[in-house]
C-alpha positions, -999 to 999 in steps of 0.1 A, spaced: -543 -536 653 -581 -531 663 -604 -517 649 -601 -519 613 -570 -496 611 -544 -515 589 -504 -509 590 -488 -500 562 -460 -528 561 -439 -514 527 -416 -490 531 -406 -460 506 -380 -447 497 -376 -423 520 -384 -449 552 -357 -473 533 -332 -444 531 -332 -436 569 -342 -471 581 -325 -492 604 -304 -518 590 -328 -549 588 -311 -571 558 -278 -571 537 -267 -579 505 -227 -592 495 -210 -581 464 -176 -595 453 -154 -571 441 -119 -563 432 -100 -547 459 -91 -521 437 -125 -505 433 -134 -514 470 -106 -494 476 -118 -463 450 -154 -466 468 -145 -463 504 -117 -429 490 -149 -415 476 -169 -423 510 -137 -408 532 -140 -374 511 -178 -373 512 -183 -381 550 -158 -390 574 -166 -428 586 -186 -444 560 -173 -476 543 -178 -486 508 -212 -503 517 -229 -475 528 -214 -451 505 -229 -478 473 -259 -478 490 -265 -445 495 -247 -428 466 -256 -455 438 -282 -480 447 -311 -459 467 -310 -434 435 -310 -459 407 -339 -477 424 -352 -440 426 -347 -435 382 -359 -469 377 -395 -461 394 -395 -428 380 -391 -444 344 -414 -472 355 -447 -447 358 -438 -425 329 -437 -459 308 -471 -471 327 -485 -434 319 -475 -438 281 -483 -476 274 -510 -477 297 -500 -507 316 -507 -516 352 -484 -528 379 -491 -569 370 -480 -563 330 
C-alpha cells in the first residue's frame, strides 16, 4: 500500500450485490413461508434458494430505501452522519 495511496475497504451497494459470499446471517422461519420464498425464487431464476432470493429481492433493496430516505432526511433536518 505505498505510497500514500489508501484502499477503500467499504463496499457499496453495488460491490455488496455482486460480492463473494464473505459472511451469513440465520433467520428462523416457518416452513410454510420458506417454502413460498424458495416457489417465488424457482419462478424467478432457476436454482436459487430462499436465501438468496431474500437477499437479493428484499434485503439489498430495503437497505437501498432506507439510505435513500436517510440523505433526504439529512438534506431536510440538516443533520450529519454521527446525529
Amino acid at each position: 500500500m505505498g505510497k500514500g495511496r489508501r484502499r477503500n475497504r467499504g463496499n457499496n451497494m453495488r460491490q455488496v450485490a455482486r460480492g463473494k459470499k464473505d459472511a451469513s446471517i440465520t433467520v428462523h422461519m416457518p416452513q410454510a413461508v420458506k417454502d413460498r420464498l424458495v416457489g417465488l425464487a424457482d419462478c424467478q431464476r432457476a436454482g436459487q434458494g430462499a436465501s438468496e432470493y431474500t437477499f437479493e429481492n428484499l434485503i439489498i433493496p430495503h437497505l437501498e430505501q432506507i439510505e435513500h430516505e436517510t440523505k433526504v432526511r439529512q438534506k431536510i433536518f440538516g443533520l450529519t452522519g454521527n446525529e
